[in-house]
C-alpha positions in Angstrom: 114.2 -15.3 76.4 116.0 -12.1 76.6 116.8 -10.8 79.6 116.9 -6.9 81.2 120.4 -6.5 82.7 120.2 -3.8 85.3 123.1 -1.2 86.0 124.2 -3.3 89.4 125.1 -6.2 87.8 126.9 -4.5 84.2 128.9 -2.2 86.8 129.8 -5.1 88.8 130.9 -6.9 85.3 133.1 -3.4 84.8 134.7 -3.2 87.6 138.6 -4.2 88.0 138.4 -7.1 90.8 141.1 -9.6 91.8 139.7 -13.1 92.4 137.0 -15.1 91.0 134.0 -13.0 89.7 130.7 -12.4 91.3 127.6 -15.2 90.1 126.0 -12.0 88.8 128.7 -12.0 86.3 129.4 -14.9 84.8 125.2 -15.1 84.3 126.3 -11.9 82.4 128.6 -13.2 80.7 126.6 -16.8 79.3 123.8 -14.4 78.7 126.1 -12.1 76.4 127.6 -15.2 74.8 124.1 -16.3 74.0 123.1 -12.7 72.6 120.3 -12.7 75.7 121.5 -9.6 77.5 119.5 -6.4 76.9 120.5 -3.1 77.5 117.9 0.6 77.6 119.4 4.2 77.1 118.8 5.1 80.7 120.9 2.2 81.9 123.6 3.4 79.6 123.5 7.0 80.9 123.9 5.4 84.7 126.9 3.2 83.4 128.2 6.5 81.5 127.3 9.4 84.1 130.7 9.9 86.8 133.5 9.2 84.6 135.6 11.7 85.0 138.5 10.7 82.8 137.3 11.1 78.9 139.2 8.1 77.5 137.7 6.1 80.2 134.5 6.8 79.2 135.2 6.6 75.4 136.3 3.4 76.3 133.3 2.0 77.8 131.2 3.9 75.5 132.3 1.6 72.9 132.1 -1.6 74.4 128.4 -0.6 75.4 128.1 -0.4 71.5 128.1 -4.1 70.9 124.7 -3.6 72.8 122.0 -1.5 70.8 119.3 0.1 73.2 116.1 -1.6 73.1 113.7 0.9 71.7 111.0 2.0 74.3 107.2 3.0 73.5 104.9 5.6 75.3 103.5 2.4 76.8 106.8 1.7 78.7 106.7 4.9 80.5 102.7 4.6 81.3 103.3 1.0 82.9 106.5 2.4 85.1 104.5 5.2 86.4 101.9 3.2 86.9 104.3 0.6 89.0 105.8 3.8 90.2 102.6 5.0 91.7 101.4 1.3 93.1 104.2 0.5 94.7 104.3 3.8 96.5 100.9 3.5 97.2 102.2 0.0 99.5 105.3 2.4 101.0 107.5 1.2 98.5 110.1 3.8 96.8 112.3 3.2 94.0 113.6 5.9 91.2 112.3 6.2 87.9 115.2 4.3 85.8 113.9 0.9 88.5 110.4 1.2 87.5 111.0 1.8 83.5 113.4 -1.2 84.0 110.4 -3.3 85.1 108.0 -1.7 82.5 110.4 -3.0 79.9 111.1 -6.4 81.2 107.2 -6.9 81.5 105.7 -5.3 78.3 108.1 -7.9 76.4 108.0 -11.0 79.0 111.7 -11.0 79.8 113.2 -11.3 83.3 115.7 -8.6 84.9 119.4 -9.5 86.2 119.9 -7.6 89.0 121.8 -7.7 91.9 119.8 -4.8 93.6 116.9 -6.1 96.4 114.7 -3.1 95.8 113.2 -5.1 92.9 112.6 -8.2 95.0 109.9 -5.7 97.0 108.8 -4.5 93.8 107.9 -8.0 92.8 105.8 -8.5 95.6 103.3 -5.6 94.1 104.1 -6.0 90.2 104.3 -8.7 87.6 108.1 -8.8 87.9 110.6 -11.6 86.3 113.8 -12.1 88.5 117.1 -13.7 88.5 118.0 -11.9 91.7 121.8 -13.0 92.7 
């Protein structure tokens, strides 16, 4: 199965740390050795958005190549609004990018890597796949 890896856990994977790495990222890294991990375009515009130095972010432009974008349907954006609007409905708040996240991982049956607890009170209101670290 595929699996959705959110922007906590790839920008935990990028980021320059002494020491053994976090859980979250050596399940990145089997799941990219196994040609599991999934990426969408707004994920890469998160990953992308506040470098400031350009060859930084040419740098990890290209990298994020080896990962094409999953193509995303009108029906994507109609489920995440609609999770958008029932989870705030239950006092729950998350951006747009979450919800399209879980739209994605649940109109194609794949689970979500993430690293982030908002999605664990998504779950509770949505048909949500997690490997929550």
């Amino acid at each position: 199965m595929k699996v959705l890896v959110d922007t906590s856990v790839w920008s935990l994977a990028l980021r320059r740390r002494l020491g053994a790495p976090a859980e979250a990222v050596l399940v990145l890294q089997r799941l990219i050795s196994e040609h599991r991990a999934t990426l969408i375009g707004a994920i890469r515009q998160e990953l992308l958005s506040g470098i400031r130095d350009e060859a930084q972010f040419d740098r990890l432009r290209a990298h994020l190549w080896a990962f094409p974008d999953t193509e995303l349907s009108a029906l994507d954006y109609e489920l995440a609004a609609r999770f958008f609007n029932r989870c705030r409905a239950e006092g729950i708040h998350g951006s747009n990018t979450d919800f399209l996240i879980c739209a994605v991982a649940v109109n194609r049956s794949w689970s979500v890597l993430t690293v982030d607890r908002d999605f664990d009170r998504f779950r509770e209101h949505i048909p949500l796949e997690l490997r929550v670290l």
